[in-house]
N, C-alpha and C positions, 0 to 999 in steps of 0.2 A: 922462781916461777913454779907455780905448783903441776905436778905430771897431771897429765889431761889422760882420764881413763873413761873408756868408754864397753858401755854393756848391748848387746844385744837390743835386749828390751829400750834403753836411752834414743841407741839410735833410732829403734821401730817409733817411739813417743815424738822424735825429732822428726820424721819424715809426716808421720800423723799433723801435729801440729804446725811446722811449717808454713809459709807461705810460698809454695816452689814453684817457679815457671814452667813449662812444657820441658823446655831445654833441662833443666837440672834435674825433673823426672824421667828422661828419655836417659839422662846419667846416671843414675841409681840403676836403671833397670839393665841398661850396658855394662853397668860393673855387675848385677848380679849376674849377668849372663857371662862374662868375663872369669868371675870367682868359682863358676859351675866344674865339676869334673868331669869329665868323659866328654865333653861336648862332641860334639859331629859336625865340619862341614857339611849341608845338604850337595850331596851330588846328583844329577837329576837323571845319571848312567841309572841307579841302583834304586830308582821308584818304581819300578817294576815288578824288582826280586824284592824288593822291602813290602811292597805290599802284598804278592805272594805267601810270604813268608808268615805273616801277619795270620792268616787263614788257618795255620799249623797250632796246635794244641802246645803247651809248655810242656805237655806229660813227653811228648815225643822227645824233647831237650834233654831232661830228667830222666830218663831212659834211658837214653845214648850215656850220660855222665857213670850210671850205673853201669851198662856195657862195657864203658871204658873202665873202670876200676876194678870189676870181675875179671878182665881178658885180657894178658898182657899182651899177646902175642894181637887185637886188635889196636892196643897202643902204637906196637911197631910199626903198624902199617897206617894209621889214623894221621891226618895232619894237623890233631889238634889234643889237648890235653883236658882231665876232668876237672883240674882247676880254671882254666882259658874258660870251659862252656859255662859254670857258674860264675863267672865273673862278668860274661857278656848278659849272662841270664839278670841278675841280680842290678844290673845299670839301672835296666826298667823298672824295675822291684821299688830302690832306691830311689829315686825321682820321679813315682808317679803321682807323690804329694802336693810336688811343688809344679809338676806339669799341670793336673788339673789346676791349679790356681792362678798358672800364669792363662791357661786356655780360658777360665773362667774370666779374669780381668781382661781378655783379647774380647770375648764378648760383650762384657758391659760395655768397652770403648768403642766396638764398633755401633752396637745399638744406642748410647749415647751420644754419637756421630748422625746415626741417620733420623735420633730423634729431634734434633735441633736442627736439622737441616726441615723436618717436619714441619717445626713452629718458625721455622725462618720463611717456608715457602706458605704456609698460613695464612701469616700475617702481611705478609708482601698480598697476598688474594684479596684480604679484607681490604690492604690499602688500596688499591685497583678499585677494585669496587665502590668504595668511596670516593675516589678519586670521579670513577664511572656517572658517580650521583649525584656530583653538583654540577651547577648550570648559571650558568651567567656570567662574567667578569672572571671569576676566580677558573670558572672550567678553561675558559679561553688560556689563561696565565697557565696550566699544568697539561694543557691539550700536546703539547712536544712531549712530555717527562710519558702522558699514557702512552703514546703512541710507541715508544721504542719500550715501555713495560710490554706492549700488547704484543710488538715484533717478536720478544723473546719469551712468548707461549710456547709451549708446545704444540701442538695438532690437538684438538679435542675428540680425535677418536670419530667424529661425526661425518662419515662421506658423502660425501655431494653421488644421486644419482645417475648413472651414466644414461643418457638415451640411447636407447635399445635400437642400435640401427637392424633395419631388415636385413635377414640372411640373405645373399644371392642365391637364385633358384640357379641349378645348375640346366646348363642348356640340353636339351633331351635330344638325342638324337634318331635322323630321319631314315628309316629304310628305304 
C-alpha cells in the first residue's frame, strides 16, 4: 500500500474542491481551533479587565520588559519576567493573521445568513400576494394556506388611531 502523504497546500485544494456538508465543515474548523496554540477559554470574570486593558498602548508592555531587563533588583520584586511579557505580548502578534480571517469568514456567514433569510422572506411576500390576487375557485382552494401566512405577519408598523377621550375638568372648588 503506497504511504498517503499529505501537503499543506493538497489539503487547502481538498477542502476547496470538495463536496462538504455543514457537519464536516463545522469539523475542519473545530480541528483548526483544536490545533491553535495558546487558545483561551473565554471567562466572562475577565471581560472587563480585558477590555480595559485593550485601551493601554503596547509601548507601555515594551517598557516594562525593558524596565525589567535594566533593573534587577525590580525583577526581585516584579511577579513576572521579560521573557513571560514578550511571550504574552507576541500570542497577539502571532495570530492576528488568522484572527482577522476567521472574523472575516464569521462575517460573510452571518451576512450570508441574513441574506437568504432576505430572499426567503421576499419570496414568501410575492407568494402572498399572489396568492392575494386570484379570485374564484382557486382563491377559495388556498383561502386556509393565506390565512395562517397572514396570521404569522408581523404588525405593519401602522397604528390604528386612539380616540381622543375628553380630559376631565377637574371640579373647582366653592368658597
Amino acid at each position: 500500500m503506497p504511504e498517503l502523504s499529505l501537503t499543506i497546500d493538497g489539503v487547502v485544494e481538498w477542502i476547496r474542491t470538495a463536496e462538504l456538508l455543514v457537519d464536516d465543515r463545522v469539523a475542519i474548523v473545530r480541528a483548526l481551533r483544536d490545533s491553535t496554540p495558546d487558545l483561551i477559554a473565554v471567562d466572562p470574570r475577565l471581560t472587563g479587565r480585558i477590555r480595559a486593558a485593550q485601551s493601554i498602548e503596547q509601548k507601555y508592555v515594551d517598557t516594562t520588559i525593558i524596565a525589567l531587563e535594566n533593573s534587577g533588583l525590580l525583577q526581585q520584586f516584579a511577579s513576572t519576567t521579560p521573557k513571560e511579557l514578550r511571550y504574552h505580548r507576541n500570542v497577539g502578534d502571532n495570530n492576528r493573521s488568522l484572527t482577522e480571517e476567521v472574523t472575516a469568514y464569521g462575517d460573510i456567514l452571518k451576512y450570508t445568513e441574513r441574506y437568504h433569510h432576505f430572499v426567503a422572506v421576499d419570496k414568501s411576500r410575492e407568494a402572498f400576494k399572489a396568492g392575494k390576487q386570484m379570485s374564484g375557485e382557486a382563491r377559495l382552494s388556498i383561502q386556509p394556506h393565506l390565512a395562517s401566512i397572514a396570521e404569522s405577519l408581523p404588525p405593519t408598523g401602522r397604528r390604528r388611531r386612539k380616540t381622543e377621550e375628553p380630559t376631565p375638568v377637574p371640579p373647582t372648588r366653592q368658597q
